[in-house]
DORO-480588 format. One record per residue: residue in three letters; x, y, z of N, C-alpha, C in turn. Coordinates in Angstrom, 3 decimals, decimal comma. Example, Ala and Ser with C-alpha at 12.3 -4.5 7.8 and 13.67 -1.06 7.14 Angstrom:
% DORO-480588
ALA; 13,190; -5,690; 7,800; 12,300; -4,500; 7,800; 13,200; -3,300; 7,800 .
SER; 12,850; -2,250; 7,080; 13,670; -1,060; 7,140; 12,900; 0,030; 7,870 .
END
This chain:
% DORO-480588
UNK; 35,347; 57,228; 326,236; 34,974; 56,676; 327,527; 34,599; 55,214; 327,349 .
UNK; 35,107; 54,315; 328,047; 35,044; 52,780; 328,073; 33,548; 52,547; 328,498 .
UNK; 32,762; 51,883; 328,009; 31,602; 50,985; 328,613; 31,198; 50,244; 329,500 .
UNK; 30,767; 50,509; 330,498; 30,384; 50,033; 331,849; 29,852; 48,922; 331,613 .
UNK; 30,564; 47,490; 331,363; 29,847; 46,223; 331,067; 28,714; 45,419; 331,810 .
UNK; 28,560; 46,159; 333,169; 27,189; 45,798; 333,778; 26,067; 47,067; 332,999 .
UNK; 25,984; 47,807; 332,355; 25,315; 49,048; 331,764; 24,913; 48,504; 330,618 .
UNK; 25,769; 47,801; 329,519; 25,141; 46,978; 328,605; 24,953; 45,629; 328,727 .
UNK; 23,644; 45,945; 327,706; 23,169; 44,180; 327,793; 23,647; 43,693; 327,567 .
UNK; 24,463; 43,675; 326,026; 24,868; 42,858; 325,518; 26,378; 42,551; 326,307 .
UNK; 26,987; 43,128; 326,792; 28,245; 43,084; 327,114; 27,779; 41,677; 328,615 .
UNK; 26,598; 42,409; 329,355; 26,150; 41,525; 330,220; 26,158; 40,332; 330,189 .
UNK; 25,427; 40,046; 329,128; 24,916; 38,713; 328,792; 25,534; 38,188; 328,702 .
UNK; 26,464; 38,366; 327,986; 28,224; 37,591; 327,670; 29,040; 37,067; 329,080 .
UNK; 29,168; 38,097; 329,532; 29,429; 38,196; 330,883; 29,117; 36,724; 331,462 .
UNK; 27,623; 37,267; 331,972; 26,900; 35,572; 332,907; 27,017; 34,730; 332,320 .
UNK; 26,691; 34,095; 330,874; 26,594; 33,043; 330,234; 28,389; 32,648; 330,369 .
UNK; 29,185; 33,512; 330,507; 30,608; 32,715; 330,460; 31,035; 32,458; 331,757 .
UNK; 30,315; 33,186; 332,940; 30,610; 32,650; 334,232; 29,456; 31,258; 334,355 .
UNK; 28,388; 31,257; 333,724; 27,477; 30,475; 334,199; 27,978; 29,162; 333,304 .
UNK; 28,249; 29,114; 332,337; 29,327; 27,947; 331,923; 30,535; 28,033; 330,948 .
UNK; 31,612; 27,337; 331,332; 32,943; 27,179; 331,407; 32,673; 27,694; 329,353 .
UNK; 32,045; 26,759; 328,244; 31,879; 26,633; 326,972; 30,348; 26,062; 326,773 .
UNK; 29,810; 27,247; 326,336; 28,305; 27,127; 326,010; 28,893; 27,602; 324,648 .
UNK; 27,873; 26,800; 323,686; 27,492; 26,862; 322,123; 26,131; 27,188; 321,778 .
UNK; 25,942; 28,832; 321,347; 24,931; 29,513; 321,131; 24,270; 28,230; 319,582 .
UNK; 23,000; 28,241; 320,068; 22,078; 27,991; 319,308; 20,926; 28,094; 318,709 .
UNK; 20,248; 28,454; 317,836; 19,058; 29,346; 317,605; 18,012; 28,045; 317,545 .
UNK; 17,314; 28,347; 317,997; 16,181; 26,996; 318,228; 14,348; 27,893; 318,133 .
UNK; 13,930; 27,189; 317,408; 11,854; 27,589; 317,286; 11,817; 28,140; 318,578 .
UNK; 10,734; 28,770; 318,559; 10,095; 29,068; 320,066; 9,306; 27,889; 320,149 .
UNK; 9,301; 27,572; 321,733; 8,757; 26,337; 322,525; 9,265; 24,716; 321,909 .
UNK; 10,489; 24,746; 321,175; 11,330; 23,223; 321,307; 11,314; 23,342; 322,613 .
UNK; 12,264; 22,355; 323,448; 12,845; 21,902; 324,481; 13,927; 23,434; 324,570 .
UNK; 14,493; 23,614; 325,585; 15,567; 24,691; 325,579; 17,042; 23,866; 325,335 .
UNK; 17,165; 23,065; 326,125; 18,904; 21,865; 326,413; 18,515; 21,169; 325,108 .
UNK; 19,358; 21,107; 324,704; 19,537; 20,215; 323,655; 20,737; 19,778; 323,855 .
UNK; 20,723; 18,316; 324,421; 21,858; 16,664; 324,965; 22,892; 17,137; 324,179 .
UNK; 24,058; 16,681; 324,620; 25,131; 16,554; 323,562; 25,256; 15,154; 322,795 .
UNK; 26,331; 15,338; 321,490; 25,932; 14,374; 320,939; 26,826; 12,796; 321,217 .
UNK; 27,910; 13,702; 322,114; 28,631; 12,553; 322,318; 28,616; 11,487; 323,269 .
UNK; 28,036; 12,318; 324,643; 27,388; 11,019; 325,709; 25,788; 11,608; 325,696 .
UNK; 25,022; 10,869; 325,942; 23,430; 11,192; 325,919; 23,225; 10,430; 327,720 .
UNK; 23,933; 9,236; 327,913; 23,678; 8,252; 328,545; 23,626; 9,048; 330,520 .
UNK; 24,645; 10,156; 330,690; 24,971; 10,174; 332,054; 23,658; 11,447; 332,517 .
UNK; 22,480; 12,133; 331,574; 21,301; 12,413; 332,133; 20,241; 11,423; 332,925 .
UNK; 20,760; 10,218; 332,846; 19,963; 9,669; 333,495; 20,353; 9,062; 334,214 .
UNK; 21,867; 8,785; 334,588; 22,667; 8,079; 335,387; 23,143; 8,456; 336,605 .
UNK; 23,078; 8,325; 337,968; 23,729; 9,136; 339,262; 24,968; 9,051; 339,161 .
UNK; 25,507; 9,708; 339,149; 27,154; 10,170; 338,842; 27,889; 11,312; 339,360 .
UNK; 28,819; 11,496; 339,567; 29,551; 13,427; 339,823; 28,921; 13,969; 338,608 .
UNK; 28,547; 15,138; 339,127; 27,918; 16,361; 337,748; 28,546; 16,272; 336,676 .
UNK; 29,932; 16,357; 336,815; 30,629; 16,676; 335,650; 31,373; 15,950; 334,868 .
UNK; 30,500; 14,420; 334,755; 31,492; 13,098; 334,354; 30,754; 12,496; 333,635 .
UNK; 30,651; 11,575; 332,903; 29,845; 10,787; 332,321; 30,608; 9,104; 333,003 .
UNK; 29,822; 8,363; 332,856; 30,024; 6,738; 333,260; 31,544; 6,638; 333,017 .
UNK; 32,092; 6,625; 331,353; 33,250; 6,373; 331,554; 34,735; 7,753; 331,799 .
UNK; 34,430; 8,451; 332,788; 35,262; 9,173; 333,364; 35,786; 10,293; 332,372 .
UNK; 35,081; 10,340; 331,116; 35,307; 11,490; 330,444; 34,716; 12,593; 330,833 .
UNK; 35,105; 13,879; 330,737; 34,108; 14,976; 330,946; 33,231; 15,248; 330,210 .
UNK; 32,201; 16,025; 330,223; 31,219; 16,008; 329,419; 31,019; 17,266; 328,587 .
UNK; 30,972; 17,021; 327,597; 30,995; 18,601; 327,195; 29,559; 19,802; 327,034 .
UNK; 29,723; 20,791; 326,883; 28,877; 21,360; 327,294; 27,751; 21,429; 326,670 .
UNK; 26,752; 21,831; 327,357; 25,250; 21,483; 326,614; 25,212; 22,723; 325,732 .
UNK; 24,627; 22,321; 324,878; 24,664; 23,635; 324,005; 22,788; 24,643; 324,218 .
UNK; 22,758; 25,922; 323,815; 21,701; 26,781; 325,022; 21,477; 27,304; 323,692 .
UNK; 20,235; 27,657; 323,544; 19,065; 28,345; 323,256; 19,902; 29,643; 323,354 .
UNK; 19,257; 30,549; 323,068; 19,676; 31,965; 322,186; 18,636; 32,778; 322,765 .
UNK; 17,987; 32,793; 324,644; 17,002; 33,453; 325,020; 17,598; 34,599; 326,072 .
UNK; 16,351; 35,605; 325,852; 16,595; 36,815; 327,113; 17,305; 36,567; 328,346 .
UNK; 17,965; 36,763; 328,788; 18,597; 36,622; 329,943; 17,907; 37,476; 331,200 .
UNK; 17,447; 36,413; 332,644; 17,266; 37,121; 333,087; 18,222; 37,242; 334,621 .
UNK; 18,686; 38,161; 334,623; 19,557; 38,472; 335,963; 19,692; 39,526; 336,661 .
UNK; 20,813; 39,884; 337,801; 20,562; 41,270; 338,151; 22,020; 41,920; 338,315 .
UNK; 22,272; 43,024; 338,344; 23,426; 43,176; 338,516; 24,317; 43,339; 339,791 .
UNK; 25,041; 42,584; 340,465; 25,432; 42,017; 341,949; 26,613; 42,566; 342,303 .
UNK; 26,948; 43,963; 341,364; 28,788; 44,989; 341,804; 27,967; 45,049; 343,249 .
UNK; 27,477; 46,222; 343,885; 27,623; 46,653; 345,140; 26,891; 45,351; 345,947 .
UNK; 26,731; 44,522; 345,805; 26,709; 43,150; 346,577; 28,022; 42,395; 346,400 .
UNK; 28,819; 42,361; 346,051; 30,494; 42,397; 345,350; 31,226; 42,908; 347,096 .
UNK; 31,119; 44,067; 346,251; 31,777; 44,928; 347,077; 31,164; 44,890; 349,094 .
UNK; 29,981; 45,532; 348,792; 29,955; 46,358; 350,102; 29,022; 44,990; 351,080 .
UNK; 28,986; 43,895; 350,533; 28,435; 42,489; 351,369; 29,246; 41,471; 351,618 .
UNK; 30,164; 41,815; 350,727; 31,585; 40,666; 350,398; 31,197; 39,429; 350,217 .
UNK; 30,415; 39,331; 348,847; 29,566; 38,592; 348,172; 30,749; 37,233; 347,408 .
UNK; 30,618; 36,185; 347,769; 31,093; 35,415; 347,264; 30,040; 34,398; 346,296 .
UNK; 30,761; 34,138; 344,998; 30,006; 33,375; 344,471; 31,007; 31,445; 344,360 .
UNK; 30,531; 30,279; 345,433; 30,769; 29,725; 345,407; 30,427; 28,425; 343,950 .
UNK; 30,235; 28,596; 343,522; 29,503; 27,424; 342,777; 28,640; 28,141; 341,379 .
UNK; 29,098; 28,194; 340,342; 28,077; 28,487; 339,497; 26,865; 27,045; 338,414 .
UNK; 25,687; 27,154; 338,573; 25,903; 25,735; 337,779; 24,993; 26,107; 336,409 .
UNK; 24,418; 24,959; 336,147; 23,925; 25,142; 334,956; 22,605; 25,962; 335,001 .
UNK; 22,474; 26,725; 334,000; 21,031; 27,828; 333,685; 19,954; 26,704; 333,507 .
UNK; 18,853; 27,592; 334,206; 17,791; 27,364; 333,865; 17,321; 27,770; 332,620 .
UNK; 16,159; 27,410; 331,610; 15,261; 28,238; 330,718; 13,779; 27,651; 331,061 .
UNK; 13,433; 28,460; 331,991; 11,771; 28,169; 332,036; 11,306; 28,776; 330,710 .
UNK; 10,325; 28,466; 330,157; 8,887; 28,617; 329,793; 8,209; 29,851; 329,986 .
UNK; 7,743; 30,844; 329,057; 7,012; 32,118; 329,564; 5,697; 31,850; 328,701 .
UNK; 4,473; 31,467; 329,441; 3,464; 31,446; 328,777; 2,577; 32,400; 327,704 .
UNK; 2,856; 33,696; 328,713; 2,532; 34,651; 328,122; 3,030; 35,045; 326,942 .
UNK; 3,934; 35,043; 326,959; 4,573; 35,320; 325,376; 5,320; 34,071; 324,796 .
UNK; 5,084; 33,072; 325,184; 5,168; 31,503; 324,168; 6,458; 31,798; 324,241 .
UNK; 7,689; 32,190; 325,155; 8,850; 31,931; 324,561; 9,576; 31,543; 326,052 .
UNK; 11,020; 31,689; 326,264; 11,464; 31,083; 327,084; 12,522; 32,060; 327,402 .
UNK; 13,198; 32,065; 328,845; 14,412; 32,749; 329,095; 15,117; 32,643; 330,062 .
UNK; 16,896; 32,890; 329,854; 17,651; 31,923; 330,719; 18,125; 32,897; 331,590 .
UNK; 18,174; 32,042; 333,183; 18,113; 31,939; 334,112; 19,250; 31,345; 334,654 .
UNK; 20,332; 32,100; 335,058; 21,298; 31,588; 335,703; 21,180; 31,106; 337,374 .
UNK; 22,162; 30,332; 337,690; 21,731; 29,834; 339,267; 22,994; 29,694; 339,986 .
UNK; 23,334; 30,526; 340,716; 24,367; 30,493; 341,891; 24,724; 30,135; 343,423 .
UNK; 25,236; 29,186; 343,882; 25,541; 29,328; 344,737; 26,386; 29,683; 345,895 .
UNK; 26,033; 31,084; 346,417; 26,512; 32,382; 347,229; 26,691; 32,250; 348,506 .
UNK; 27,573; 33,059; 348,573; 27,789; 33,512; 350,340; 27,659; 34,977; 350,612 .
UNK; 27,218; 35,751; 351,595; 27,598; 37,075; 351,696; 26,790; 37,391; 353,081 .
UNK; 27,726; 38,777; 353,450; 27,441; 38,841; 355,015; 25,741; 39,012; 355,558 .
UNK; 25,005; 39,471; 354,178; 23,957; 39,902; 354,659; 22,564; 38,578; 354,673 .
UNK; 23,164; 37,407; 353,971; 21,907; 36,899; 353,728; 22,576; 35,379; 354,474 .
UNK; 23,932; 35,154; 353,957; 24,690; 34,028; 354,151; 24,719; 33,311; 353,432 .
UNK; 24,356; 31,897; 353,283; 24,704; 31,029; 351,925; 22,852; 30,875; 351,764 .
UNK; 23,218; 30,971; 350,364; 22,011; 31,098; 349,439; 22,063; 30,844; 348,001 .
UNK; 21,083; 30,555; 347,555; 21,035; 30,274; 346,254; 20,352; 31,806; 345,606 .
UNK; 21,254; 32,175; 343,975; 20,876; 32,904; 343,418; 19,976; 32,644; 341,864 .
UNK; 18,830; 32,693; 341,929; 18,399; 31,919; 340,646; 18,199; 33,536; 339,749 .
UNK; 18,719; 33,816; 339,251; 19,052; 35,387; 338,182; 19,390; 35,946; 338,959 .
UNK; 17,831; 37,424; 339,371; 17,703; 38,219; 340,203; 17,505; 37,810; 341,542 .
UNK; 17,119; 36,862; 342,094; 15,815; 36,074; 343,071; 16,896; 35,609; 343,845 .
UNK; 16,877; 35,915; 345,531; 17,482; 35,247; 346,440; 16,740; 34,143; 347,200 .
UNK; 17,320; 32,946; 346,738; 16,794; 31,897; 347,354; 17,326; 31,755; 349,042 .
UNK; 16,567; 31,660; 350,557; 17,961; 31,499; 351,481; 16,597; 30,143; 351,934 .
UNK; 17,300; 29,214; 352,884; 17,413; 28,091; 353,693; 15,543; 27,795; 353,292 .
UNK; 14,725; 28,571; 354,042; 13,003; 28,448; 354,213; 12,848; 28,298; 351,898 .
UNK; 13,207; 29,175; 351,573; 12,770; 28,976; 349,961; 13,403; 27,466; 349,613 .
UNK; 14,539; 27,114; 349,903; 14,871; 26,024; 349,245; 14,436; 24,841; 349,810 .
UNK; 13,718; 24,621; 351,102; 13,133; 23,500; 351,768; 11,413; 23,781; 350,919 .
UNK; 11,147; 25,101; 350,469; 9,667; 24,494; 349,880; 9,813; 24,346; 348,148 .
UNK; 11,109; 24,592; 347,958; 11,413; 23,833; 346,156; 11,815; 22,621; 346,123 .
UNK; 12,440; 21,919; 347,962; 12,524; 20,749; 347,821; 11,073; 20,165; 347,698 .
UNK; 10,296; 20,309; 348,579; 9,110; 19,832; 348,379; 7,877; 19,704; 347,325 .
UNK; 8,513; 21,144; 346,682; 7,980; 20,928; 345,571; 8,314; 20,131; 344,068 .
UNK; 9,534; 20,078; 344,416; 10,407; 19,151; 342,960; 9,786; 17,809; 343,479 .
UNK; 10,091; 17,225; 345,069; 9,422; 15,755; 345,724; 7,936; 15,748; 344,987 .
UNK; 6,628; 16,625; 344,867; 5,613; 16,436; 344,600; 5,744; 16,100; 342,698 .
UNK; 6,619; 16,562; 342,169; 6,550; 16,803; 340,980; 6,804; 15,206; 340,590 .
UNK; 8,061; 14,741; 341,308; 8,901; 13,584; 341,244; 7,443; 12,366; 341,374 .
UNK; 7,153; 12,633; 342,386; 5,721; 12,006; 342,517; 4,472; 11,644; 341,608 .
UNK; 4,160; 13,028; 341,363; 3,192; 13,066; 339,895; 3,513; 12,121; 338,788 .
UNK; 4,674; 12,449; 338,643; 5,584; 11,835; 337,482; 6,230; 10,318; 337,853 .
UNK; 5,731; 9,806; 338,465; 6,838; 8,465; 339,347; 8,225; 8,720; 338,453 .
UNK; 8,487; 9,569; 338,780; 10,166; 9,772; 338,751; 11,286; 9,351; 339,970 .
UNK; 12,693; 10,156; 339,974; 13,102; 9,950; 341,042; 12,457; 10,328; 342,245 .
UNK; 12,894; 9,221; 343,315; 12,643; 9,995; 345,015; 13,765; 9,488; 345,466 .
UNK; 13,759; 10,227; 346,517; 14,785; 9,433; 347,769; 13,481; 8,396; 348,428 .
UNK; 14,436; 6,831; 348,254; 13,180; 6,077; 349,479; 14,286; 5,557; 350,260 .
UNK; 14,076; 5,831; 351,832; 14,903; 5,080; 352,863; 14,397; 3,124; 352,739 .
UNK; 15,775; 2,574; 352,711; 15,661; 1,435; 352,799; 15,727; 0,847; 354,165 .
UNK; 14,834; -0,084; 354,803; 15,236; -0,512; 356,268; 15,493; -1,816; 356,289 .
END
């Protein structure tokens, strides 16, 4: 009998991490480094406004290479099927930080369509819709703040 690849983990994991990017390079890293670790060939277009997937001089960028953590997600067949669940957009994983146990784990993030919720963001398990993502805007704005990082400022 064949293996129900949403049934295993491991088969899982494989799974999301290859929908969640095109060529990820497993890497074993300490608990609590950084999770992303830059690539080595452009460093420069993390800090540059650009299309996602370009660096300054019009090369693509290759992929960030990921940490070697728990995956956390959910399994979305009968949201597939019986919601007619589209997944528009997959982008790059998160790896928050788990205090409690000093380690970290990745977090894929989708952006979905389906009859029951409509377009939404999927961060693993967690349905983000319209009201959640106007108070993560506000909250990334406060962070941006703390940090005099980026903002949007209207020019007049």
């Amino acid at each position: 009998m064949r293996d129900n690849p949403m049934t295993n983990p491991v088969r899982q994991c494989a799974e999301v991490r290859h929908q969640c990017a095109s060529a990820l390079v497993k890497v074993s890293a300490p608990v609590r480094q950084r999770p992303y670790r830059a690539h080595a060939a452009h460093t420069h277009h993390t800090t540059d406004i650009q299309k996602p997937n370009q660096c300054a001089n019009n090369t693509q960028r290759k992929a960030l290479q990921m940490a070697d953590f728990p995956l956390l997600d959910a399994d979305y067949t009968a949201a597939t099927t019986d919601l007619n669940r589209t997944v528009l957009n997959t982008l790059d994983p998160i790896e928050p930080a788990i205090d409690e146990t000093d380690t970290y784990c990745t977090i894929p993030i989708r952006l979905v369509h389906d009859t029951a919720a409509g377009l939404h963001l999927e961060l693993g398990p967690y349905t983000i819709d319209h009201t959640d993502i106007e108070r993560l805007r506000n909250a990334i704005h406060a962070y941006d703040l703390a940090n005099h990082g980026p903002t949007l400022r209207r020019v007049k």
